[in-house]
N, C-alpha and C positions, 0 to 999 in steps of 0.2 A: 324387939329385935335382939334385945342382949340375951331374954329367955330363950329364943330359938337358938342365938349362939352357943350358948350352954348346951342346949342340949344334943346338939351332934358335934361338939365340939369334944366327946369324952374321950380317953385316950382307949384303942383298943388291942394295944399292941404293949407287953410286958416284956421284964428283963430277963426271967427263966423262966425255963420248960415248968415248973411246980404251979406256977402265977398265972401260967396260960393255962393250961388243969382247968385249976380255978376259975377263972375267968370264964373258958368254956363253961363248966358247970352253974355259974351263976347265971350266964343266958339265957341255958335250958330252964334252969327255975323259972326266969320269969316269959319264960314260951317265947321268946323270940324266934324262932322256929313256926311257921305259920302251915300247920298240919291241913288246911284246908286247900293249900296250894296241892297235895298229893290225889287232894279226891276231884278236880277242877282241872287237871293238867290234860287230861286225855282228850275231854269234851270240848274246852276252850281252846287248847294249844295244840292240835292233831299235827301240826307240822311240823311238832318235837318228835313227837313217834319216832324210836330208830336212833336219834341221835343224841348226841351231850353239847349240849348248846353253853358254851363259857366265853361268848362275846357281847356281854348287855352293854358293855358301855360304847362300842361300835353301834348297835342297835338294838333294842329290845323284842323279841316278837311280840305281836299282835295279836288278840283275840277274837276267835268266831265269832261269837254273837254280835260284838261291835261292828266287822264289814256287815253281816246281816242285817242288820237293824240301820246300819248306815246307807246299805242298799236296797232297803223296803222305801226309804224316803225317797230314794231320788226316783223309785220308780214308780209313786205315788204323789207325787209333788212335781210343778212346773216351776222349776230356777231359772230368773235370767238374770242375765247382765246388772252388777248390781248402778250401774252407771247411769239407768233409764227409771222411767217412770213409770213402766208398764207395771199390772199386776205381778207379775213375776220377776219383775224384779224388785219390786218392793219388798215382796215375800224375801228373797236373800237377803236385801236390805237388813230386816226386821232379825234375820235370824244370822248375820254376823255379829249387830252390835250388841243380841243378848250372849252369845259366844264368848265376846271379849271381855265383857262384863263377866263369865265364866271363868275366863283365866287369871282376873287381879284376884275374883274369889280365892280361886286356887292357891292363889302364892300371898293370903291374905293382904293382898295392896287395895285400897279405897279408891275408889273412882274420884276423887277429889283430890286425890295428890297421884296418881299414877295414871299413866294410858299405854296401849297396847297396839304399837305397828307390826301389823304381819307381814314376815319376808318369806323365803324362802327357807333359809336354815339360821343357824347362830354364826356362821360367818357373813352370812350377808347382815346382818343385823351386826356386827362388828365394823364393815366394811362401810356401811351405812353413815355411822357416826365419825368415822377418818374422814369420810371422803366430804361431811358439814364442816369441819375441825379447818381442814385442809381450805376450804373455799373463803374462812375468815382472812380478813384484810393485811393481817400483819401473821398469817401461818399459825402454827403453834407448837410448843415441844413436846414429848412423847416420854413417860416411864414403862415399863413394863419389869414383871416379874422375871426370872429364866425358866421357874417352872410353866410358863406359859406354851398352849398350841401354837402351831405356825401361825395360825390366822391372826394370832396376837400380834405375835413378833413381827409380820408381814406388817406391820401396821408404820412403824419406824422409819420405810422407804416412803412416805407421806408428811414426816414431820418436817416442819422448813425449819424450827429454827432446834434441828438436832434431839439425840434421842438418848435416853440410860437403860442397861439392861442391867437391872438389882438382880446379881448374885445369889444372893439369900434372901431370910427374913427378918436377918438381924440386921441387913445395908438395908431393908426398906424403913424400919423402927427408928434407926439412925437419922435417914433421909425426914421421915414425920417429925423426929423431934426439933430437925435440924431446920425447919423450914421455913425459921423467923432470921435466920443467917446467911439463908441462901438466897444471893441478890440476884444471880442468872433470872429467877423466875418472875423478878419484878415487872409487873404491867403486863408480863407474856401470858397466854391463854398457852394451859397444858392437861394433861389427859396422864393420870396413872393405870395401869389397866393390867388384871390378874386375874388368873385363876380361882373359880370356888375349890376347884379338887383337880388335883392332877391328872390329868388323862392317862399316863404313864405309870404310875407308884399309887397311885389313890389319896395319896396325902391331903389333907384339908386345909386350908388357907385362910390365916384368922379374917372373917367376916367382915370386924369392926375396922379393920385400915378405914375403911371407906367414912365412918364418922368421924377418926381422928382426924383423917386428912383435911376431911371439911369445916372442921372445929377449927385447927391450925390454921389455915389458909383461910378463912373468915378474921381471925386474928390480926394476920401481916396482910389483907387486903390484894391479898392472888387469887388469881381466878385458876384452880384445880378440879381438875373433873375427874371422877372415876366411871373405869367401863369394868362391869363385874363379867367374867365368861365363866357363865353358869352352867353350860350344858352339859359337863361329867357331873357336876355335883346335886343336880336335880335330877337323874336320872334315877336317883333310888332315894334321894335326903327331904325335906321338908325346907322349903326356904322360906321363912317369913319374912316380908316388908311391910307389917304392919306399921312398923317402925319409921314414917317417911323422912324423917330428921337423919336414922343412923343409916339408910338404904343406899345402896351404889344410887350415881346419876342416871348410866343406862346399864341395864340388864340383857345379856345374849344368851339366849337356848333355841332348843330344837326339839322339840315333840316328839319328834320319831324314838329317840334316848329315853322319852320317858313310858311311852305307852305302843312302840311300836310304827304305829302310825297317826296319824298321818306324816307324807314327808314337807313338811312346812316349820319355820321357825317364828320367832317373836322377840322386838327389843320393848323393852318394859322400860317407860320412860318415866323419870319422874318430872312429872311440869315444872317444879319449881326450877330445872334446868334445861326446860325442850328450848329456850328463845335459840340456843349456838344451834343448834338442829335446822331449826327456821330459817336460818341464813342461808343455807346448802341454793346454790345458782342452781343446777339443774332443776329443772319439773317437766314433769310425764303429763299425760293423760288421767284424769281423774285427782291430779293432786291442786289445779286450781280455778278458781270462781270466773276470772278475767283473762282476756291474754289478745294485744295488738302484736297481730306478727308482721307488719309492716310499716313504715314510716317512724314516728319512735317508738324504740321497743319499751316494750311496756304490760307487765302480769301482775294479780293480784292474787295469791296464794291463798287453799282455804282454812279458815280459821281453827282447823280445829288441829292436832297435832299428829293425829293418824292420817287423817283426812290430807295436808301437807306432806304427808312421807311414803305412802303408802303408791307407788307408782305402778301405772296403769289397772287393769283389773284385776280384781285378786283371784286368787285361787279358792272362791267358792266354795266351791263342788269339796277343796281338801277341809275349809273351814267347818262346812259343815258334818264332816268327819269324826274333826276335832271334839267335835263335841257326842257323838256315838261312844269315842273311844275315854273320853275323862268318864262318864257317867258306868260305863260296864268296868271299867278300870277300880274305880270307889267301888263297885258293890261287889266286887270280884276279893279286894287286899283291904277294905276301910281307907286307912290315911297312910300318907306317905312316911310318917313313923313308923308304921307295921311295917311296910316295905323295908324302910332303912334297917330294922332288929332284924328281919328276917335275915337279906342278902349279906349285912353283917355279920352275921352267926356264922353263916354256910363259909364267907371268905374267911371270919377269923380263925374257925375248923380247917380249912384249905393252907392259911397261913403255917400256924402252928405244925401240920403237917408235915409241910416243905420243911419248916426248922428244924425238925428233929429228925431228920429222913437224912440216914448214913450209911455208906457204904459198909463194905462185909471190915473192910481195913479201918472206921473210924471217921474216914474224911466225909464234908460235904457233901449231898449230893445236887445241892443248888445255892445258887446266893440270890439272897431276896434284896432287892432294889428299897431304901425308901423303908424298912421298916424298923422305924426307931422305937424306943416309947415314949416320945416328948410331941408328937402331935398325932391328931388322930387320922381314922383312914376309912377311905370310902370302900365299897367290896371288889375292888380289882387289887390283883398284885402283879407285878413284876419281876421276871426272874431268868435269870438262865440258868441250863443244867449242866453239871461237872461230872468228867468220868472218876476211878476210882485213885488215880493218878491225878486227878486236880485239873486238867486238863477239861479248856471249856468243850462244850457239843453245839454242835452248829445247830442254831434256831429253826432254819429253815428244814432241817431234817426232822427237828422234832415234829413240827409241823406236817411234812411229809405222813409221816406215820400216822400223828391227831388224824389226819385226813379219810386214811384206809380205815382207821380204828373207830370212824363219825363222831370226833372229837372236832369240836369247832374253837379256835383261838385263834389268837392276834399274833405275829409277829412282827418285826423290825425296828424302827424308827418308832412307831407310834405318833407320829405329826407333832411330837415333842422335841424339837433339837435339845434344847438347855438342858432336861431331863435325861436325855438319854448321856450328852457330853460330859456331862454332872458325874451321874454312876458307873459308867461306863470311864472314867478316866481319861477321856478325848480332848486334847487340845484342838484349839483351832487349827493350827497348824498339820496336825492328824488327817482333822475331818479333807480339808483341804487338799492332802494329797493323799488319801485313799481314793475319793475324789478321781482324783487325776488319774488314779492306779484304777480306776474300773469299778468301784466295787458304790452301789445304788442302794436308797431303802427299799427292802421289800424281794432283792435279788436274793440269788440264790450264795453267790459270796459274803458271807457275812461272820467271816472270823478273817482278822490281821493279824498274824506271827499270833496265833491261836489265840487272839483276844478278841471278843467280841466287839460288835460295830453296832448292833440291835439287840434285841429281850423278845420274851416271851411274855404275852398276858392274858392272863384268867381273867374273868369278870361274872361277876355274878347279878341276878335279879329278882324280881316281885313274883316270877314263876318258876325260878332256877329250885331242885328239891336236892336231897340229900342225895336220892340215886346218882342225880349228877356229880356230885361231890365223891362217893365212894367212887363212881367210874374213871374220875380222873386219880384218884389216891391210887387203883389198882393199876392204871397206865404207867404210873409215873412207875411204882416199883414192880414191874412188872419187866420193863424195859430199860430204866435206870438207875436201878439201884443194884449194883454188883453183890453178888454172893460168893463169890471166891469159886465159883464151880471153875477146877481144873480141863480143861480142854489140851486133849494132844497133839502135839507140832503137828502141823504138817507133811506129810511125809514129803521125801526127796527121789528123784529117782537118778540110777546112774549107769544102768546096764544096758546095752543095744537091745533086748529080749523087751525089756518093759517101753524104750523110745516105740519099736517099731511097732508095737501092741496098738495104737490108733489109729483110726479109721476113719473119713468121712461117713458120717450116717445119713444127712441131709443137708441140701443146700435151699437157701430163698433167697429169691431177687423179689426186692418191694420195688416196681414199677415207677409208683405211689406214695411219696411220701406219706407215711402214718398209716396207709392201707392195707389190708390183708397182704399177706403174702403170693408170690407164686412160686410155689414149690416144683422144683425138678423132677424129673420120676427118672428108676433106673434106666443108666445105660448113655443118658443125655451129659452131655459133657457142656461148658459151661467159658465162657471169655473173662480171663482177669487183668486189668488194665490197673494202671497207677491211680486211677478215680475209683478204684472198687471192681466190682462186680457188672460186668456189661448188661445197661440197663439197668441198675439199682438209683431209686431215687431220683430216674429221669423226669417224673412230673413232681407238681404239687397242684396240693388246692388252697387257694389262695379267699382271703373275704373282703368281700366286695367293699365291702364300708372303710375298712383296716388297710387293708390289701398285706396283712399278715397271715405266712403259711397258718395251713389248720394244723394241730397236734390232738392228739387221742387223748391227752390229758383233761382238755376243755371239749373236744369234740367225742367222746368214745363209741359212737354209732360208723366210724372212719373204719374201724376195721370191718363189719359187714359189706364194706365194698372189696369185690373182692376183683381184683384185676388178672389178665391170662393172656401172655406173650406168644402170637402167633407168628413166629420171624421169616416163616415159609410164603406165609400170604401179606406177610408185612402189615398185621395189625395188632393195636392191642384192644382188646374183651375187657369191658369193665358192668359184671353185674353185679345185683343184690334180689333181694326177695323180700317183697311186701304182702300180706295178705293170701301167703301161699302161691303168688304168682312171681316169677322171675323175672326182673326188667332189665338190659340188655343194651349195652352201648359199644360201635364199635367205634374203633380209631384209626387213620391212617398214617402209621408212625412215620413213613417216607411226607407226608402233608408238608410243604413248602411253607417256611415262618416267616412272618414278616419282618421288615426291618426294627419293628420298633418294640421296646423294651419296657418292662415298668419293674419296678425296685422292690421288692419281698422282704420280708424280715421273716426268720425262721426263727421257731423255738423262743417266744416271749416268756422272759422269767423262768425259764428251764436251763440252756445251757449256758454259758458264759465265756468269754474270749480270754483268757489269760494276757492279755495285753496292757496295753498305757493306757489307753483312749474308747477300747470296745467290751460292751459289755452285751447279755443275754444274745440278740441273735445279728446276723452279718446284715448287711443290705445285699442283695443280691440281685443283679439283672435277669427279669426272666421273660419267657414271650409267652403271654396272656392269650387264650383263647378268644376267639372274638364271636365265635357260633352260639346263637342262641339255645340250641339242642341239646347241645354238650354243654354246655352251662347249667341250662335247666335239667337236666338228668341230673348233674351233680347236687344241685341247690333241692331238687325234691327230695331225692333221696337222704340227706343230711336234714333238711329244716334249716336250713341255712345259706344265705346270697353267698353266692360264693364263685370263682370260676376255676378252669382249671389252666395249669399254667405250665411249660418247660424249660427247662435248667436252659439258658445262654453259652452255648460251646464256646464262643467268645471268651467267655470270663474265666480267668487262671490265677483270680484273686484270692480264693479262699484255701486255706491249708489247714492240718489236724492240728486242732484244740484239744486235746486231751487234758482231762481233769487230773489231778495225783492225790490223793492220799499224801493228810498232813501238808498239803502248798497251797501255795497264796499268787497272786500275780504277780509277785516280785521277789517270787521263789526260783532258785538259781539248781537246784534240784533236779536230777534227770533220773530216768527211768530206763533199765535195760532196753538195750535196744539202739535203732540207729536215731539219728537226730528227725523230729516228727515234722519239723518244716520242711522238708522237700515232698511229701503228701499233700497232694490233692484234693480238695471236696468238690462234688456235683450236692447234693440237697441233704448229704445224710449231715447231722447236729456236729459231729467230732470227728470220724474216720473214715475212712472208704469202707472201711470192714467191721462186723464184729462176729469173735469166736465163742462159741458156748459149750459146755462141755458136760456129755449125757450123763457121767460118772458124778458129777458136780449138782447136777440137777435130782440126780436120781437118790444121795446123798440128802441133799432139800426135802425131797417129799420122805423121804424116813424123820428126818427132825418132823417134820409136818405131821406126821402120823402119830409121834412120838408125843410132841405135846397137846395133840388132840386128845390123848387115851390118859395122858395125865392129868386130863380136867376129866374127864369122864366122859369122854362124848361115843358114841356107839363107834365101833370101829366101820360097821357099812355107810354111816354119815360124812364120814370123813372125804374131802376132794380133795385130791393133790392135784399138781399143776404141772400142765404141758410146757417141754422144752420153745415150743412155740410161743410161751407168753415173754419170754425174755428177747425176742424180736432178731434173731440171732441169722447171719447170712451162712455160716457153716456151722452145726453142729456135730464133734469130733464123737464118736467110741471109742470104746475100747475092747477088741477082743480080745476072749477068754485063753488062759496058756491051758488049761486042761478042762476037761466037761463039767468038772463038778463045782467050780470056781470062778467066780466075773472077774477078781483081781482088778476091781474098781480104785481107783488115786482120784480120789474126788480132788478139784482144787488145785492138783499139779499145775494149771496153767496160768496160775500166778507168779510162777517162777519160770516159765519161758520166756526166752527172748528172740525164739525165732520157730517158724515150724517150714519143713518140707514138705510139700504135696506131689505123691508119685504116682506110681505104677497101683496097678488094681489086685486087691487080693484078693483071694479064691474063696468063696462059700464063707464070711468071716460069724464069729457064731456073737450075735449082738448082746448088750447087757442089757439094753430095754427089751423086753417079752413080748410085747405088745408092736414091738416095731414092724412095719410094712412096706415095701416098696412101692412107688405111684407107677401107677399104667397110666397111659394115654389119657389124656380125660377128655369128658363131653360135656357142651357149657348148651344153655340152651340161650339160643340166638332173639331176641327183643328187637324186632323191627318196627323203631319208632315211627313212623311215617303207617302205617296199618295197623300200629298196634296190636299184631299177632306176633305169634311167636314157633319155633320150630326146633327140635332138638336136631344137631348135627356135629360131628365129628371131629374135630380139628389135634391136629398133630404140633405135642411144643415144638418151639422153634429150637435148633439146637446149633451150634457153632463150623463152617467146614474151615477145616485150621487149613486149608488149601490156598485159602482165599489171602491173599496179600496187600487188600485195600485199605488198612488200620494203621492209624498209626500210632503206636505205643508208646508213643514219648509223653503224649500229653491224655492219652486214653483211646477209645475209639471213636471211628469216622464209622457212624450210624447208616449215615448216606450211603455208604459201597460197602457194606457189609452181604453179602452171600450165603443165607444160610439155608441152602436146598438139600442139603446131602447132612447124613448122619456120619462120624468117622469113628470107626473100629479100630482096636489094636491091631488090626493085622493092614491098617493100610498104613498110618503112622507109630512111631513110638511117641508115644509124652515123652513132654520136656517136663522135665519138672520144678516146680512153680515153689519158690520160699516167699513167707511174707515173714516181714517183720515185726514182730510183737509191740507196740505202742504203750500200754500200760493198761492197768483194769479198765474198766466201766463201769462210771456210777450209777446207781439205781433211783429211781423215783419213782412215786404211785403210780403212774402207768402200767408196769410190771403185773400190777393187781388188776388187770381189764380182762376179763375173758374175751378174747381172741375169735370166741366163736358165737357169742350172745351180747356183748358191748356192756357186761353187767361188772359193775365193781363189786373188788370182795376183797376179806384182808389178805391174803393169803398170794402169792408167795411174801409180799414183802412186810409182813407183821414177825415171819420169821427171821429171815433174813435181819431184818432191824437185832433180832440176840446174836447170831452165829454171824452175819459178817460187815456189821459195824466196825470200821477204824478210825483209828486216832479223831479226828474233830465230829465224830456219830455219822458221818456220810458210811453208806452204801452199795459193797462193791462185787457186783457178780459179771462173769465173763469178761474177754480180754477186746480191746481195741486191733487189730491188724492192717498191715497195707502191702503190696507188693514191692519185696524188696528191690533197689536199685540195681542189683547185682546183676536179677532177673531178666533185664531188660535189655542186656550190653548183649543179648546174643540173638539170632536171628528166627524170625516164626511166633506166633503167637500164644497164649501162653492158656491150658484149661484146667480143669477141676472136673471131676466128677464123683458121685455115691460110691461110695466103694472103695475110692484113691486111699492109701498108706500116707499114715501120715506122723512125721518123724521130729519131734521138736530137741529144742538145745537150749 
């Protein structure tokens, strides 16, 4: 035991950049670097193809041959029930108990001092042991480390007679030595319980507590038990308990950490402590020999200690998995040595990297969590990134990007409190009222008065290779490492000549939450209400299991549904095309709703409420489809149970959440503009509106072009990106003041605080080339009931401002809406329509969904991430909008159309 302590117990972490040098290069001498992982990665791991896999200590992937070989058995072999006596189940029988006999192999433990209960993960094999501890007669007390996972700490609400959370490792040293003074523990039954390696920082946790503590406490006649949680530290290290004297009591891991799969865990017991195990009151099926369930109660447990614990039937089918994947696992890496020199190499190169990686000015470009040189470290690290200003970058954003770039990593919490409270400089008192202020592990909020609340982590593995390592060193400075490149202000504008110069180009109403668009075509003039856009965002699709709106971020096949506003015939069109065939659903938007209601959550871990109490998305009353047609058109078409559901005119609860640039929820910071709580929401995430701006966009794909031709990419390979992927309900122009010039102000609309929509200009000459006006279109009609289909005509629906049955205080009345007639300048004049500018809008990978194929790509927001990153690394193109209040004090209804001037301040 003390030799396996030694040996991954070495320090791998130096005082300066010369010693890490060093270091690095004594690795490589002695090949810790396993070059055989480069020639085995394609064949074995096809499901890396594509991507930078830097989350092994989440999971590790799995090996082809292992399901193969795993799936040759079961489909040449009869398994049953290992509970019975049939032939087939004897055969599971036969071949669990050589399996478990496999795994003490593994972790060199002898069948004679150790056994092996299979659970499900290394929490329940934690959980396991609390909840025997718990069942003894007189309770018992509870130590734990702070580096410990939740599952640990979770463990402390079980202890009856009270519980310590050590600090460090020099309060636990203290506590061992002190343990012949400490009369609390007299006679009491207690459990210390720690980490091999931190899931957080990788830090390794000396091994041997566990034989002081039982030396000492053999001493002064206590009864101390240790639970070792081994699942970070077996993931890539060698644990030996050959040793059964210096060995934890009970052992927690989980398989999947170490080899992928199977998902099943195991507590490693050592006998000489299973009898407190024995006690546990509950039994299951399978765990005993005898059992009077009536008259006096009365069972007799079976003898053996797996046998005793192991509740109801096991999982088989994953056991014998288990044993596919250890044997291709060995002959794929050797010993878990090799493994640990390998992923060590790759993180201590990852480490070192981040150390010395500085901005153009000198400063940091990240602080690394946890990496001292006084103990050693498993191959994750923990880190957040700083701009060149010191200033921390929101985790979640770096993440963002990882995502477009198929970079795979950890953020948040990490299911570490004390780790993170630890580095992160979080009092209790903190966590608690961040807490309160909204802000979640794993949300999208995660920096307080620009401190961080979460970390970023890398993890490496037994098949993780160098490419991976280089593709994240070229991420990080690629994207975060500042060069000083001068960029010039902004420009300003201030003369009537350059206000009046914009133009509506295009408008879109999304029906559909997260669905294609429906575009206006010239000439159609368009309803703006204090909720938006008439009709934007009136439905959603909701899932059936959740009953959480869909978003395109987790769903992206949402935009191939393409929905089409017939307000003449009073329906809405919603097809797609499968197999070259168009299928076809109508709607009758006048369809009488029912009275009752069911409760939506929109935008999970995407937007967030700037409030006290609310975070990521509202509850929202909505009324649920109840048709099974319309259901199942939705649910086929996606792959997914789903229904479709419409916004409750009832409800006047929801207002704009606008994100800011640089604030927090308890930021008192306002943004030009009028005050955003007197806006409205129907389903859109933040605003009734958003503005995008073709000069802004068109600006975009020159960066875009620009740093495609500076890596060398052919210039006819290059894609830029339609104004249409940033999801935008008005896209502004700009016409040109002479022929030979666009006099494009990309970006202007970060400094609006308001725009006018007027009168129509004449033949205006567009800065997009490629731009078109829409005609009439023709949808071809899916009638479900024959399953034929028929191409026919339909006319958009378009607004008659005649009509007087809306009422604009609160939006509009759907119901007595009139839209038979098309209205010309020569029957009315516009009124003209100002909204109020709300503040930018942040951007997320969504933005990178092609719009017209559901296919992710980096591209617009891998650029965006350099050029319009601020303050905490969030992402911010096009402006939030609503109609202003002013708008509405005067009489008649208020429209938009392609073409309208458009006049901002």
């Amino acid at each position: 035991m003390k030799r396996a302590i030694r040996r991954f117990l070495q320090p791998t972490v130096v005082d300066d950049e010369n010693s890490e040098i060093n270091a690095t290069k004594n690795l490589e001498e002695h090949s810790a670097y396993n070059k055989k992982v480069d020639e085995i990665r394609d064949t074995e791991y096809p499901t890396l193809s594509g991507t930078t896999y830097l989350d092994h200590a989440g999971t590790t992937p799995y090996p082809r041959s292992a399901i193969e070989s795993w799936t040759l058995e079961l489909t040449t072999n009869l398994f049953g029930n290992p509970h019975s006596a049939s032939a087939s189940s004897q055969l599971s029988t036969r071949r669990v108990d050589d399996i478990r006999v496999k795994v003490l192999n593994f972790f060199h433990a002898s069948p004679e001092d150790f056994d092996v209960v299979f659970v499900a993960n290394a929490t329940a094999a934690i959980k396991l042991v609390v909840e025997a501890f718990r069942d003894h007669r007189s309770g018992f007390w509870y130590g734990y480390h702070a580096d410990s996972h939740t599952s640990l700490v979770g463990c402390r609400e079980l202890a009856t007679k009270g519980s310590r959370c050590f600090e460090d490792d020099q309060s636990v040293r203290e506590w061992i030595s002190a343990l012949q003074q400490d009369t609390r523990l007299t006679g009491d039954l207690s459990i210390f319980a720690y980490p091999g390696q931190s899931n957080m920082t990788g830090r390794r946790l000396p091994l041997e507590w566990s034989h002081n503590i039982r030396r000492y406490a053999a001493q002064c006649g206590k009864q101390i038990y240790t639970l070792l949680d081994a699942a970070s530290l077996v993931s890539t290290c060698p644990l030996d308990l050959s040793d059964a004297a210096a060995a934890p009591d009970f052992t927690a891991l989980s398989f999947y950490k170490i080899f992928g799969f199977p998902d099943l865990g195991a507590l490693i017991v050592r006998k000489q402590s299973a009898e407190l195990l024995l006690r546990k009151r509950y039994f299951a099926g399978g765990t005993v020999d005898a059992v009077v369930s009536s008259a006096e109660p009365w069972h007799a447990k079976k003898n053996s200690i797996h046998g005793a614990l192991e509740e109801g039937t096991l999982p088989f089918h994953n056991i014998l998995a288990l044993d596919h994947v250890m044997s291709v696992h060995e002959k794929l890496f050797g010993s878990m040595a090799g493994v640990s020199h390998h992923a060590g190499y790759l993180a201590q190169e990852a480490r070192s990297f981040l150390k010395r990686a500085c901005h153009a000015n000198g400063s940091e470009v990240c602080e690394i969590y946890g990496a001292t040189s006084e103990a050693a470290f498993g191959p994750l690290i923990a880190f957040n990134l700083k701009d060149g200003l010191g200033k921390f970058i929101s985790a979640s954003e770096v993440e963002k990007l990882s995502i477009v770039k198929g970079i795979q990593l950890r953020t948040g919490g990490m299911c570490n409190p004390g780790g993170i409270a630890k580095h992160l400089n979080l009092s209790a008192e903190q966590i608690r009222s961040n807490y309160d202020a909204g802000y979640r592990c794993g949300g999208e909020s995660d920096l307080v008065d620009g401190n961080p609340v979460g970390a970023i982590r890398i993890s490496f593995g037994a098949m993780s290779t160098r490419s991976d390592l280089e593709t994240f060193k070229a991420f990080i400075e690629e994207y975060y490492v500042e060069r000083n490149v001068l960029q010039a202000p902004p420009a300003t504008f201030d003369s009537q000549t350059q206000r009046s110069s914009f133009f509506v180009e295009s408008i879109s109403v999304f029906p559909i939450k997260s669905c294609a668009a429906f575009k206006l075509s010239a000439g159609q003039q368009w309803l703006v209400t204090l909720k938006g856009l008439a009709w934007d965002r009136e439905w959603c699709l909701v899932h059936e299991g959740t009953n959480v709106a869909l978003s395109q971020k987790r769903y992206p096949r949402l935009s191939l549904l393409r929905p089409s506003l017939d307000l003449v015939n009073r329906k809405l069109t919603v097809s797609y095309v499968v197999a070259d065939t168009t299928k076809q659903i109508e709607i009758n938007i006048d369809e009488t709703l029912s009275a009752a209601t069911s409760s939506a959550r929109t935008c999970p871990n995407d937007a967030f409420r700037l409030s006290k109490s609310k975070v990521c998305g509202d509850t929202i009353p909505v009324h649920v489809y109840t048709s099974q047609i319309v259901n199942s058109f939705f649910s086929d078409a996606l792959g997914v149970p789903c229904s479709l559901a419409r916004y409750s005119r009832t409800d006047t609860s929801r207002v704009t959440n606008i994100r800011r640039p640089h604030s927090s929820p308890s930021s008192t910071k306002t943004f030009p503009g009028r005050s955003i709580s007197s806006s409205q929401l129907m389903l859109a995430n933040e605003s009734p509106m958003l503005i995008v701006s073709r000069s802004s966009v068109n600006e975009l794909n020159r960066q875009i072009r620009n740093n495609a031709l500076e890596k060398g990419r052919d210039a006819k390979d290059i894609k830029t990106v339609s104004a249409d992927s940033f999801r935008g309900n008005i896209v502004v122009a700009q016409r040109s003041q002479t022929e030979s010039s666009t006099d494009e102000t990309p970006y202007y609309e970060d400094d609006w605080t308001s725009v006018t929509i007027g009168a129509r200009q004449s033949s205006p000459r567009p800065t997009n080339p490629k731009q078109r006006s829409n005609a009439s279109t023709s949808s071809s009609h899916f009638d479900i009931s024959s399953g034929t289909s028929e191409t026919t005509s339909s006319m958009p629906g378009s607004f008659d401002s005649t009509n007087t049955g809306i009422d604009t205080d609160i939006g509009v009345n759907h119901d007595k809406m009139d839209t038979s007639h098309n209205v010309t300048e020569s029957q009315q004049k516009p009124i003209p329509v100002t909204l109020d500018i709300l503040g930018p809008c942040q951007r997320c990978q969504m933005i990178s969904i092609d719009q017209t194929t559901a296919e992710s790509q980096a591209e617009p927001f891998s650029t965006l991430a350099k050029s319009r990153r601020k303050g905490d690394g969030r992402i911010w193109f096009g402006v939030h909008a609503a109609l202003a209040e002013s708008s509405t004090h005067g009489s008649g209804e208020l429209y938009i159309r392609i073409g309208d001037l458009v006049s901002p301040s």
